[in-house]
C-alpha positions as CSV (number, residue, x, y, z in Angstrom):
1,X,131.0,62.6,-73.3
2,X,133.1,59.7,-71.6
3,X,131.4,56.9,-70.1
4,X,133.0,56.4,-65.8
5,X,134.8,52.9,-65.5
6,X,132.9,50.3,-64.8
7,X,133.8,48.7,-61.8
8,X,134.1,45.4,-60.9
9,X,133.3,44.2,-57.4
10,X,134.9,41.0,-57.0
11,X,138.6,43.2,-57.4
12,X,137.6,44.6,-54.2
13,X,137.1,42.3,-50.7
14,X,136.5,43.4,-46.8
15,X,133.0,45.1,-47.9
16,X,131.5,46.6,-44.8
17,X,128.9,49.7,-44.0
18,X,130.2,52.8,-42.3
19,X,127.2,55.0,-42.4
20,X,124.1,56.7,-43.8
21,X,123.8,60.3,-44.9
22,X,120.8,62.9,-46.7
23,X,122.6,61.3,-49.9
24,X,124.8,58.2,-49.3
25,X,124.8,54.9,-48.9
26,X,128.9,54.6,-47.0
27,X,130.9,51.4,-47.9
28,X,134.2,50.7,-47.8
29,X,136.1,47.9,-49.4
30,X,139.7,47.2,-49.9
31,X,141.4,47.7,-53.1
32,X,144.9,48.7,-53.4
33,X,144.8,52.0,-51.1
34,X,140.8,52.8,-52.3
35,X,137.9,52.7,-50.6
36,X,133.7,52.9,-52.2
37,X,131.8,55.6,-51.3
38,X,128.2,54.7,-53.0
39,X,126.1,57.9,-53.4
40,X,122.7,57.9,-54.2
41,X,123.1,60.9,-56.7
42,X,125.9,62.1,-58.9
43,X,125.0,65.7,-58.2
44,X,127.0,65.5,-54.9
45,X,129.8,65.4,-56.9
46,X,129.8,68.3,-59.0
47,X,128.4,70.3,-55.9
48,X,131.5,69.6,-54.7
49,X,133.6,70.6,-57.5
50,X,132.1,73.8,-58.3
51,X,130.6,75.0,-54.6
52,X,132.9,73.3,-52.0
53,X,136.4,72.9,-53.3
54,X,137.5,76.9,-53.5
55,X,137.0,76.9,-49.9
56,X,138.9,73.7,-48.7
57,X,142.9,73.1,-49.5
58,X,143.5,69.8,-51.2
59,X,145.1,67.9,-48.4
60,X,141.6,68.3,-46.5
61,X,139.8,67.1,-49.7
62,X,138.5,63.2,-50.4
63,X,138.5,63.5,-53.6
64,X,135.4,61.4,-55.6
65,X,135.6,59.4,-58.6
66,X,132.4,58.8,-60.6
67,X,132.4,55.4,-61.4
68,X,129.8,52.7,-62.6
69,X,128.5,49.6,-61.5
70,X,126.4,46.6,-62.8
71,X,123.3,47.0,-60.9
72,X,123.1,43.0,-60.0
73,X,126.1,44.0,-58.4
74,X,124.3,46.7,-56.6
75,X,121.7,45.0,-55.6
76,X,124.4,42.9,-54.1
77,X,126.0,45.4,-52.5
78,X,123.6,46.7,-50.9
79,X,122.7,43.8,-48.8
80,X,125.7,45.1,-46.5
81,X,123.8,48.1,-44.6
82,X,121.6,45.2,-43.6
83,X,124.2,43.5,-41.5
84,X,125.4,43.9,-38.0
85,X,127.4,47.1,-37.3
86,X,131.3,46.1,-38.1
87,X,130.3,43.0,-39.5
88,X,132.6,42.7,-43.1
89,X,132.0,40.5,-45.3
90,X,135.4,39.0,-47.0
91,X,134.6,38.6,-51.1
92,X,131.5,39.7,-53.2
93,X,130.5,36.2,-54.0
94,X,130.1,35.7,-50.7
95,X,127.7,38.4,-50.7
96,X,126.0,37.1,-53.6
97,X,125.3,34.1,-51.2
98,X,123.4,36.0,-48.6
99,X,119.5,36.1,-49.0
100,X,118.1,38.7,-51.8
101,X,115.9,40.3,-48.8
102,X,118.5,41.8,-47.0
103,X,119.3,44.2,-49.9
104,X,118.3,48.0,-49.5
105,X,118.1,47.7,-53.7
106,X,115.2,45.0,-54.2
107,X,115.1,43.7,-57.9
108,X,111.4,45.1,-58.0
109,X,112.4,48.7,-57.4
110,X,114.9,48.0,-60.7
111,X,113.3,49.9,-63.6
112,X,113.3,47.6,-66.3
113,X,115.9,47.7,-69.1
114,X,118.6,49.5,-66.0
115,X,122.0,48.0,-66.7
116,X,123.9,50.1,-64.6
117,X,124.1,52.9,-61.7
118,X,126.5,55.7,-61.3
119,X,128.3,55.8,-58.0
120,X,130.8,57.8,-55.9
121,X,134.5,56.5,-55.1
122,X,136.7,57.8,-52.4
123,X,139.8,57.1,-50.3
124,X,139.0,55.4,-47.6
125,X,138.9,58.2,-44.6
126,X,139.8,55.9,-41.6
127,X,143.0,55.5,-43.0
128,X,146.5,57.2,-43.5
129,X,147.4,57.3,-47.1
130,X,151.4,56.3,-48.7
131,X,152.3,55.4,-45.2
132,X,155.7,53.1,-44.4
133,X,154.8,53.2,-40.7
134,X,154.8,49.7,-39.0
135,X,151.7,48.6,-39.3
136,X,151.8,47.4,-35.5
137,X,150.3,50.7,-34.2
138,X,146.3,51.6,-34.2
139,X,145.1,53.8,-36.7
140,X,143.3,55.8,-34.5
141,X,140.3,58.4,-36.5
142,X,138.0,60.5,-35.1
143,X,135.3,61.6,-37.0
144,X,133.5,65.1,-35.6
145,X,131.1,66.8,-36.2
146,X,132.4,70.5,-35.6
147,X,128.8,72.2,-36.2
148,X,128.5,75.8,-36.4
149,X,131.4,78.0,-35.4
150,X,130.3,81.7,-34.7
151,X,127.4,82.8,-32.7
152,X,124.3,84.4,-34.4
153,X,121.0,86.1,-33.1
154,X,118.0,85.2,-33.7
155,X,114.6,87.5,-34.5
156,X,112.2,88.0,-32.0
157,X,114.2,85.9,-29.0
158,X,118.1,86.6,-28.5
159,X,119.3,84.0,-26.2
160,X,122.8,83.5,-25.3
161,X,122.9,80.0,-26.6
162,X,124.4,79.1,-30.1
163,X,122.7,77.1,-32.6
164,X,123.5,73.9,-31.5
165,X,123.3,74.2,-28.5
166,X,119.7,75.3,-28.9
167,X,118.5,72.3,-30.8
168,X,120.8,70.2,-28.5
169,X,118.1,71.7,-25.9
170,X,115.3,70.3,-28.0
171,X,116.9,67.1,-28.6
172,X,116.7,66.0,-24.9
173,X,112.9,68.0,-24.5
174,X,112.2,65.5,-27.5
175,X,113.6,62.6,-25.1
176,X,116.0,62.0,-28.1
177,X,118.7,62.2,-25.5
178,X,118.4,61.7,-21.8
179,X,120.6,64.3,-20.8
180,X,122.9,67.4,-22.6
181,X,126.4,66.9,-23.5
182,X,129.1,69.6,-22.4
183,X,130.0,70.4,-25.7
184,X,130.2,73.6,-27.3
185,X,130.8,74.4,-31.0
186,X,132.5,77.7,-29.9
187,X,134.5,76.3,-27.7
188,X,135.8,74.0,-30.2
189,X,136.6,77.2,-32.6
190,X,137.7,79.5,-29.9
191,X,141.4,79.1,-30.6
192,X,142.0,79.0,-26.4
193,X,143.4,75.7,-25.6
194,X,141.8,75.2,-22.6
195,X,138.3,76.0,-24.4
196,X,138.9,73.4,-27.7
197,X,139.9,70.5,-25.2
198,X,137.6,70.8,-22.7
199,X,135.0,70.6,-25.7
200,X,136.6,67.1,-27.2
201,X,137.0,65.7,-23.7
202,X,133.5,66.4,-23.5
203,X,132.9,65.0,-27.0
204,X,134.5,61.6,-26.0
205,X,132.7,61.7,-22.6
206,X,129.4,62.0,-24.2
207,X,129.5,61.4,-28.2
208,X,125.3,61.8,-28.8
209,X,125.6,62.5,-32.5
210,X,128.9,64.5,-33.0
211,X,131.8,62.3,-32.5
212,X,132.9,58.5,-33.5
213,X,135.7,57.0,-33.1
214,X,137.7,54.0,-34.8
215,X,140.2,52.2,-34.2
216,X,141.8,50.6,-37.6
217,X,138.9,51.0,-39.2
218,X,136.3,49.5,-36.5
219,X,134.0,51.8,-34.5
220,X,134.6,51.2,-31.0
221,X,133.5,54.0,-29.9
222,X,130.1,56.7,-30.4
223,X,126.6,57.2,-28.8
224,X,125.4,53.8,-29.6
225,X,128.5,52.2,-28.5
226,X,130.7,53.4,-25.7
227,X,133.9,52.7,-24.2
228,X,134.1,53.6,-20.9
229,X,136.5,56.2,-19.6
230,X,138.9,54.2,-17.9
231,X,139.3,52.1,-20.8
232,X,140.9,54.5,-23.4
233,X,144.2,54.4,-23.1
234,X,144.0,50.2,-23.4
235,X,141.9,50.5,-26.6
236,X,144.1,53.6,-28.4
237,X,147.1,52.7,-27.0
238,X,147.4,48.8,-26.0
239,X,151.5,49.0,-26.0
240,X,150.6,51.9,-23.4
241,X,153.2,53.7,-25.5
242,X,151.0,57.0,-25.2
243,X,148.1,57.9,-23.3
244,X,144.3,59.4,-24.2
245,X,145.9,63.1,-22.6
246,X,148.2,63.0,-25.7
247,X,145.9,62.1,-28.5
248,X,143.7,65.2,-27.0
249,X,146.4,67.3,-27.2
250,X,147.6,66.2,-30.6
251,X,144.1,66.6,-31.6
252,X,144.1,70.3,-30.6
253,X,147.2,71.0,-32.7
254,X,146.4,69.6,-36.1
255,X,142.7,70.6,-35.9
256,X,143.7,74.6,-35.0
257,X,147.0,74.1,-37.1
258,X,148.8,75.3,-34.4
259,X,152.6,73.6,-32.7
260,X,154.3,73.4,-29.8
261,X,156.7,76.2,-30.9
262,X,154.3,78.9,-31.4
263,X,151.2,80.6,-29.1
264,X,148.3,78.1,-29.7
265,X,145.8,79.4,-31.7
266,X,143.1,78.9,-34.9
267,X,144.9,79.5,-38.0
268,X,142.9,80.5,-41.2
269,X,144.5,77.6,-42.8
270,X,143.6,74.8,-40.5
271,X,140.9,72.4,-41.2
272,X,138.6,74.5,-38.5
273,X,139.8,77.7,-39.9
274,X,138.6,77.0,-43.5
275,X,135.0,75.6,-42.5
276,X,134.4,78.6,-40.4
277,X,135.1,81.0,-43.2
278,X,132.9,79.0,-45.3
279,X,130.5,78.8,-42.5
280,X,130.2,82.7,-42.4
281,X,129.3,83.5,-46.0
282,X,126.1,82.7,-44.3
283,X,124.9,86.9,-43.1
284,X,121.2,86.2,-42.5
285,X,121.0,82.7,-40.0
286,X,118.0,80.3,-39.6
287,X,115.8,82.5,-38.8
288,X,115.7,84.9,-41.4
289,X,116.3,82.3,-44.2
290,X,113.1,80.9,-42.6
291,X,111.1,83.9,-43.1
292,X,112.7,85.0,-46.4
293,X,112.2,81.6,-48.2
294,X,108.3,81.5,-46.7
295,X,108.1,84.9,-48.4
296,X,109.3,83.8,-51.7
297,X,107.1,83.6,-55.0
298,X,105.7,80.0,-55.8
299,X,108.6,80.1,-59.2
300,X,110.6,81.1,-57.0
301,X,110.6,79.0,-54.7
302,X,111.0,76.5,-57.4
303,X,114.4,77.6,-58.9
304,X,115.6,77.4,-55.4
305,X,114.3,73.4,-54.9
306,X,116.1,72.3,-57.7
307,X,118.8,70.5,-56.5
308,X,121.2,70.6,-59.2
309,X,120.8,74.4,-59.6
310,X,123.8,76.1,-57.3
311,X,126.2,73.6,-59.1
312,X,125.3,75.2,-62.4
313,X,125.1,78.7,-60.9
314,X,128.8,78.4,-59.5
315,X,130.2,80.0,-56.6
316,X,131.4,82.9,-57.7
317,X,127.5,83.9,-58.7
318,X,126.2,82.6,-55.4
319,X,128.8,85.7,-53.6
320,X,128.7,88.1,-56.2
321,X,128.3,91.6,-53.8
322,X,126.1,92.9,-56.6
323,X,123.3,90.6,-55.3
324,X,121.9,90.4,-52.1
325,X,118.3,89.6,-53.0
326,X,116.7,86.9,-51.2
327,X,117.1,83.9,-53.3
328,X,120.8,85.3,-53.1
329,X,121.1,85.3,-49.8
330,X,118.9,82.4,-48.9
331,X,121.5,80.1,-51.8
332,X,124.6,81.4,-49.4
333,X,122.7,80.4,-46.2
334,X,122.4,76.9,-47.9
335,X,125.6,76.4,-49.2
336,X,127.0,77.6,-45.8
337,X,124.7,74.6,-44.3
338,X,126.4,72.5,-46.0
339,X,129.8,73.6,-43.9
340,X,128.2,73.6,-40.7
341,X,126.8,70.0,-40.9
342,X,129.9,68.7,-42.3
343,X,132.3,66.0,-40.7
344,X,136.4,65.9,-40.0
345,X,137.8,62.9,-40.2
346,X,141.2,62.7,-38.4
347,X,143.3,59.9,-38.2
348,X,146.2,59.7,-35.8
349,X,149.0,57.2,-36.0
350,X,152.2,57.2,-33.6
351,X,155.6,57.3,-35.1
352,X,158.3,55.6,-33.7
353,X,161.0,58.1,-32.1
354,X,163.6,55.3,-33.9
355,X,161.8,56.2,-37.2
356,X,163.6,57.8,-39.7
357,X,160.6,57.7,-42.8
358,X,157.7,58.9,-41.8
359,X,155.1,60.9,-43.7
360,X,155.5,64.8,-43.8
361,X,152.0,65.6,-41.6
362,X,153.9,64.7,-38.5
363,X,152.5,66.6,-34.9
364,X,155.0,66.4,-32.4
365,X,154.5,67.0,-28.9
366,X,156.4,68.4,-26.2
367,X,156.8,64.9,-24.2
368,X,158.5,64.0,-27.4
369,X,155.5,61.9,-29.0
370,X,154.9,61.7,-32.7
371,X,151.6,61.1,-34.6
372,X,151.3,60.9,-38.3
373,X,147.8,62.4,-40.0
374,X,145.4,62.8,-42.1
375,X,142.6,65.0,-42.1
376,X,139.6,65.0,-44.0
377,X,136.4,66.5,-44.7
378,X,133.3,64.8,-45.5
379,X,129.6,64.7,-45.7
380,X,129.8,67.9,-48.3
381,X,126.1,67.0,-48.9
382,X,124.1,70.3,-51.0
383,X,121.2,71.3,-48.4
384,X,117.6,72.4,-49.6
385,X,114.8,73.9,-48.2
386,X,113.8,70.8,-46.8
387,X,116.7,71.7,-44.1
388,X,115.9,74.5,-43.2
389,X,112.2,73.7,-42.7
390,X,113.0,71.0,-40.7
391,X,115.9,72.9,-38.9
392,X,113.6,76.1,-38.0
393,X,111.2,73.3,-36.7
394,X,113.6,72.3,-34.3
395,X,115.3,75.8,-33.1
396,X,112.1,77.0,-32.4
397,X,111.2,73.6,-30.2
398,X,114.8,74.7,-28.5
399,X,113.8,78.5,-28.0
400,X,110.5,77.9,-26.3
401,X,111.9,75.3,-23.5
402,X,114.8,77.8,-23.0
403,X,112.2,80.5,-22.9
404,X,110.6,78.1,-19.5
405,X,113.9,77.6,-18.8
406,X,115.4,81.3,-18.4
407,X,112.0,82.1,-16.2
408,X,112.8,78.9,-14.0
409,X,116.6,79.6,-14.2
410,X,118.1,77.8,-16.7
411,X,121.2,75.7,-15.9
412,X,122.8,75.1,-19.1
413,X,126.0,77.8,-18.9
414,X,125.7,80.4,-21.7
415,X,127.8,80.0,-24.8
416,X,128.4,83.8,-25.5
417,X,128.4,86.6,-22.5
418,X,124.5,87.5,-21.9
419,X,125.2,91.1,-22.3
420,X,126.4,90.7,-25.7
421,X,123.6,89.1,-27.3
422,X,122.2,92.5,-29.6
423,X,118.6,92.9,-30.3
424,X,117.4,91.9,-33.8
């Protein structure tokens, strides 16, 4: 077996923290058109190869590259979670410089004779790849989080209220958030224009914890930090050479794959289209998955909590027809988590009607305005029990205020029409 390149920090400058996930650290840096992605497992990375790419077409893919580090470096390195949101740092020495206790990798928690660490690389998502665009315009990305698609019941209590919607619910009972956000997941999917914008103007109204926003590469805009409404167009668009009413419609287009010349719609091969089929290899929900799992034998049990397990099983095995056992199904309801807690990236650029190169994922509007694009899909983390203990947790937090709710009249509008939620 290969050893991964080593890399070498000090080729790379502009270091600066994006994010935490289940199971990464997010950094980027510059070097030539790459960005570092620093995972705190390799097994992410042949989850995705074997589980998540047959559902997802390459030009949604960031591809990873396992690569190696010295762990001084990473020590180093991970002093930059530590700093203030934004905040880059311009060249690894000068990260070197800053005090050892900022780092998120003390020396003590080193085991002794470690030389190195495996890592994840990416492309940098906030960004537009083999662009010759003038680099005078934004890069404008949006990152959301589309959460589950399609509308299931659940044992015991059928509500008319989706998933997240539901532990949206117990989020603000929790005092997590002070108020609900408008947004719907099944909005977003519905293929109805009217439905998917309303649900992204909501988004940008209210972020809470499904929508960020940067603006060449700096977050200007989430639940933590907002720009106010009025502001928009000044901060997207400063040459005022488009407006925030086109970037939600261009954002409708490339996310259902639909154009200006056709009925608008959600095509099975738009970004949206492919995590919802994903999303509904899942036939049992939360609920059951809760119940079969607890039901499960103690060895089990333990097949199923070993992380590196539905990488080596594959995913043919995992939809095989010829087995619909528990573990079965309870593996498809996990990898189908996976899809329904994953992020889009999209990163809008406008072309210059003067323009004659531009790259070939061009949406054109009907006003005559032209973004380039790039879309993306990341945070393919494998889920384990763990989630849906913890998720099950939550729903039922969600089901019993909407149960005090529905006897007080509840005011939240109902995702799906009451009188077709079926008995379970």
């Amino acid at each position: 077996m290969t050893s991964s390149p080593v890399v070498d920090l000090r080729d790379y400058r502009s270091f600066c923290f994006r994010g935490e996930g289940q199971a990464n650290l997010v950094i980027s840096a510059k070097h030539a058109a790459t960005g570092s992605r620093i995972a705190k497992s390799e097994r992410v990375n042949k989850y995705m190869e074997r589980i998540i790419t047959p559902f997802i077409e390459p030009q949604f893919r960031v591809n990873p590259h396992i690569v190696e580090l010295k762990i001084r470096d990473v020590h180093h390195l991970a002093k930059v979670p530590s700093l203030p949101a934004d905040e880059k740092v311009e060249t690894f020495d000068e990260l070197v410089q800053l005090p050892d206790e900022l780092s998120f990798l003390p020396f003590s928690a080193i085991p002794k004779g470690t030389k190195r660490l495996g890592c994840l690389q990416m492309l940098d998502a906030t960004s537009i790849p083999n662009t010759v665009l003038t680099k005078t315009e934004n890069t404008i990305t949006i990152e959301v989080k589309p959460k589950q698609g399609f509308f299931q019941n659940h044992p015991n209590f059928n509500v008319p209220y989706c998933n997240n919607c539901i532990l949206q619910i117990e989020k603000c009972g929790s005092g997590r958030f002070s108020e609900m956000y408008d947004f719907c997941p099944l909005d977003l999917y519905s293929g109805n224009y009217g439905r998917m914008r309303h649900s992204l103007e909501s988004l940008f109204r209210d972020p809470h914890r499904n929508l960020r926003v940067f603006v060449n590469g700096y977050l200007v805009h989430c639940d933590k930090k907002t720009v106010e409404q009025s502001d928009f167009d000044e901060t997207f668009f400063p040459d005022r050479r488009a407006k925030l009413d086109d970037l939600y419609h261009a954002l409708c287009l490339v996310l259902s794959g639909s154009d200006e010349n056709s009925p608008f719609q959600l095509h099975d091969s738009s970004v949206l289209g492919q995590i919802l089929t994903a999303q509904k290899i899942d036939s049992i929900g939360l609920g059951r998955a809760f119940s079969l799992y607890n039901a499960l034998p103690g060895n089990v049990k333990a097949e199923i909590l070993d992380k590196t397990r539905l990488a080596r099983k594959g995913l043919d095995a995992i939809l095989s027809p010829a087995k619909n056992d528990a573990q079965n199904l309870i593996e498809r309801y996990l990898v189908s988590a996976t899809m329904k807690d994953c992020s889009i990236m999209v990163s809008l650029k406008l072309v210059s009607p003067s323009s004659g190169e531009y790259p070939s994922d061009v949406v054109t509007l009907a006003n005559g305005t032209r973004f380039a694009y790039s879309i993306k899909i990341v945070d393919l983390d494998p889920k384990t029990p763990k989630h849906i203990q913890n998720a099950y947790t939550r729903l039922s937090a969600g089901l019993k205020i909407l149960r005090i709710g529905i006897e007080q009249g509840v005011r939240r509008k109902p995702c799906v029409p009451p009188e077709s939620v079926e008995n379970v």
